[in-house]
N, C-alpha and C positions, 0 to 999 in steps of 0.2 A: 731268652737267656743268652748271653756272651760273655766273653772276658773269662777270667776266672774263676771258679766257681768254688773254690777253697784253696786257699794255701796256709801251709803252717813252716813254710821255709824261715828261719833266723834271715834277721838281717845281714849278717856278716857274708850270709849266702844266696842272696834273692833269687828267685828265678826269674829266666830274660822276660824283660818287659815287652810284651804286645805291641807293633806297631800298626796295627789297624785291627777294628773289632773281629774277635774268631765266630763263625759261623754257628747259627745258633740250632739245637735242635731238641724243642721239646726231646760063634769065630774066635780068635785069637784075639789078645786085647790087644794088639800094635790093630789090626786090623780095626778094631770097635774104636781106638783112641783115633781113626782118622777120619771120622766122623762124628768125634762129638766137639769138635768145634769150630763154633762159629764167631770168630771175633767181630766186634763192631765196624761197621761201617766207616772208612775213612776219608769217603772222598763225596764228593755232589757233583754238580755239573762242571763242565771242560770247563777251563782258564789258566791262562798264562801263569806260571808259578809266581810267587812274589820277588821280593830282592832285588838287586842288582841289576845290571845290566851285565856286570862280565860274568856275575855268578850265573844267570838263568843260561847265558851263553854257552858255557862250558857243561850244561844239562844235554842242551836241545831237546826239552821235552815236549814232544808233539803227541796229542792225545790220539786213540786210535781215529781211522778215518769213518766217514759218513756219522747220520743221523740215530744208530742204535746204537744199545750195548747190551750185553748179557744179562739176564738175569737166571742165574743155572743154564738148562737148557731154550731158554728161552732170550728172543729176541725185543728189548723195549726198545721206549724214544730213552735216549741218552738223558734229559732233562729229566726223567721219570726215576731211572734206578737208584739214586740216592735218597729217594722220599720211599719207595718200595724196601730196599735195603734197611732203612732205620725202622719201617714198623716192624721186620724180623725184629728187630734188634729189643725194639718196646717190650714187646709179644712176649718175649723169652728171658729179659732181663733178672727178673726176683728168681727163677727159677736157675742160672745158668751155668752155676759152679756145682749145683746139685747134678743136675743132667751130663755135662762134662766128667764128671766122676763116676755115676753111673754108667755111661756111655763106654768109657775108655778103660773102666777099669783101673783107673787111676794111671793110665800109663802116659794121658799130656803134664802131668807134672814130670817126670822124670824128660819128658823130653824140655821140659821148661828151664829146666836144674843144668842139664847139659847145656842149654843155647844164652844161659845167665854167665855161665863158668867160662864158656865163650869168650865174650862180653870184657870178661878183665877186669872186675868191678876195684874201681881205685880211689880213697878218698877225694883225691885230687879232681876228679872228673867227673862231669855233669851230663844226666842222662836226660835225654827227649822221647819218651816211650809214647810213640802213636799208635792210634787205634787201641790202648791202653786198657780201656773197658774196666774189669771190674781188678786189676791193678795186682796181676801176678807179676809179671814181670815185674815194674818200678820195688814191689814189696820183696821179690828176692836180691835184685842189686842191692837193695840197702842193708837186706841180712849178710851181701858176705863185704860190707864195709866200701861200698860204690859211695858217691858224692850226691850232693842234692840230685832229685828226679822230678821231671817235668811229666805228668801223668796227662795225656792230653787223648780227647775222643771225642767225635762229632755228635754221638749218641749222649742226651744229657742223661738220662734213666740209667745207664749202663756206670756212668761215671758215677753219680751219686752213689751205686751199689759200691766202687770201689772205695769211695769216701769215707763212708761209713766202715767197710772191710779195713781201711787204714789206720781209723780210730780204735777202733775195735783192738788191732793191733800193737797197738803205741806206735806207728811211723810216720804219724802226722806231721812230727819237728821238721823232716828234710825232706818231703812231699807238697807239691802243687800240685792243683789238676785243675784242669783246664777244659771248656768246650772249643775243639780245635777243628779244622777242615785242613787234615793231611795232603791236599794237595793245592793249598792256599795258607799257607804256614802264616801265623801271624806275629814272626821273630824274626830278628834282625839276622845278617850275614852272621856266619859263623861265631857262634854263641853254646855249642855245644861240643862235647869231646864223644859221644857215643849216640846213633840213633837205633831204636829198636823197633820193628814193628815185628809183631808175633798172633798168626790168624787170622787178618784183615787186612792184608794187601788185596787178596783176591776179592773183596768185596767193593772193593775202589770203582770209578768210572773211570776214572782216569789214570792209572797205572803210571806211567812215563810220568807223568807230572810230580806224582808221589816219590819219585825216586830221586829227581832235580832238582825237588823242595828237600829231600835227605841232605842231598849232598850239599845243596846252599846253607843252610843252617851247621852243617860240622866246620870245628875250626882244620885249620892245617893239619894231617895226623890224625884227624878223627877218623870214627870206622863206622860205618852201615849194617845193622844185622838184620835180616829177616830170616823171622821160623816158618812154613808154610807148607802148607800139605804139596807132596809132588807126586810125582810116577814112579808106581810099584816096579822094583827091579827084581822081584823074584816073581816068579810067573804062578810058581801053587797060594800064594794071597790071592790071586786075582778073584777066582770064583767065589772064593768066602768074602772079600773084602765087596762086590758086587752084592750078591745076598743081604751084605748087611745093611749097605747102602741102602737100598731102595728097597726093600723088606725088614727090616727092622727096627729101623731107626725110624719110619715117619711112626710105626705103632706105637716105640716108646714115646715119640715125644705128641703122639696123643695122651695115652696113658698117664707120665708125667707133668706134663708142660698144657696139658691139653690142647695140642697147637700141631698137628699133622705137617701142615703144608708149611712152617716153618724148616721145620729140620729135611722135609723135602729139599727146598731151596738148598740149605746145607751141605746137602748130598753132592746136588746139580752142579753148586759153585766148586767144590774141590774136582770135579771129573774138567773144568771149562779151564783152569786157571793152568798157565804155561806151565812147561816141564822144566827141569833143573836147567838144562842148556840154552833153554830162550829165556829164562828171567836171566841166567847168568849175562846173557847176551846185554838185555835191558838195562841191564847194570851199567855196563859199561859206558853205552850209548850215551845215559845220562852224566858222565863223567869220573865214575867211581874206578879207582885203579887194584890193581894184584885181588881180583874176584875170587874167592874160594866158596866150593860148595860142599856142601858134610853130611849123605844122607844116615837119617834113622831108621828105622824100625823097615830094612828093605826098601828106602825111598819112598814108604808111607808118608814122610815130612822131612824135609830138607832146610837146614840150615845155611845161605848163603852170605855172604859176608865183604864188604869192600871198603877201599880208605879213600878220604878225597886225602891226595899228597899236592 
């Protein structure tokens, strides 16, 4: 599967046409809401961003060094973790708006609603929601009156879910969605007024790329948002948020999901993935200018944010 995989965008408003095939692929409740999620996988193996030459320039996206990368606490071969990464993604798909609610207590939507509000949604402007999965994000810009939305995730299971959750909704008219590889963008130079990624950076191989592909793709003015689990700033969460982590969350998601060693992983990627000051760093690196970071629920997840000018 590639390309697109549904769009119901009007002509008058298409969304950016593909320029090369996309990537195909079959406690407290702030504390509980920072483990139950896990968004899709955005990235596969290292490569040079797409686009431009002066746009990848002004990136400098150089993927981490050597032959590994994380998987939670654990070390793979780099070319492994985006095929390891996607069957979480498989595994837990039908089930993962159930579990996320369950899990948090309902408290990832309100952080959803704040990092939408964010966001600025304006008819005028067109959203590129990566790692999109099953299509919270794209589906609240368009409730408070944002502009067409490019639903895009490397996870094809995950997207259908949201296909369906869009239909289901009536937001099919100003929705594409797309099988995408976040850090192999398959759109032109700055075609976009907003990107979002929310729960799936950390699950990338390649990080820096994902962020050089952000900023290649927004027009002049446009703005970068990631929501993403970060580092507790209140010190009494810790032990409960711990407990939960890795005692209670793989039991639920036996229980539930019947899938242990998934939301394991889940656990592991939010403890591995940078803190607010080095992704803020990352940002920059890649080109992104006036960085602001906004924590929640005690730096349970952090909202960061930046413009290419």
């Amino acid at each position: 599967m590639s390309g697109t995989l549904y769009s119901g965008m009007n002509s008058d408003n298409p969304a950016p046409a593909p320029t090369a095939a996309a990537s195909a692929a079959a406690a407290p409740a702030a504390a509980a809401a920072a483990l139950a999620l896990g968004a899709p996988p955005a990235g596969s193996a290292p490569a040079p961003a797409g686009g431009s030459a002066d746009d990848r320039a002004a990136g400098g996206a150089d993927g981490p060094a050597g032959d590994t990368a994380d998987f939670g606490f654990r070390q793979v071969p780099r070319d492994a973790k985006a095929g390891m990464v996607r069957a979480v993604f498989d595994s837990v798909a039908r089930r993962y708006d159930v579990m996320n609610d369950l899990m948090s207590l309902g408290v990832h939507r309100a952080w959803k609603q704040v990092f939408v509000a964010a966001m600025d949604p304006r008819p005028q402007h067109r959203l590129l929601d990566l790692a999109g999965g099953t299509g919270d994000i794209s589906f609240a810009w368009l409730r408070r009156g944002g502009g067409p939305a490019l639903l895009t995730d490397v996870n094809a299971q995950m997207l259908a879910v949201g296909r369906d959750r869009a239909i289901a909704r009536g937001l099919i008219g100003d929705l594409a969605l797309t099988v995408a590889d976040a850090e192999r963008l398959p759109f032109p130079d700055r075609c976009v007024d907003r990107v979002s990624i929310a729960f799936g950076l950390r699950n990338c191989t390649d990080k820096d790329s994902v962020l050089a592909e952000a900023r290649r793709v927004l027009r002049p003015g446009g703005r970068f948002f990631c929501l993403e689990f970060s580092r507790v700033r209140v010190a009494a969460l810790s032990p409960v948020y711990d407990a939960w982590s890795f005692q209670v969350l793989p039991r639920l998601g036996r229980m539930v999901a019947g899938d242990a060693e998934s939301y394991q992983y889940l656990a592991e990627s939010i403890r591995t993935f940078p803190d607010q000051e080095t992704l803020a760093g990352m940002m920059r690196r890649a080109g992104l200018s006036r960085v602001t970071v906004r924590n929640l629920s005690g730096g349970i997840a952090a909202i960061h944010s930046g413009w290419r000018l």
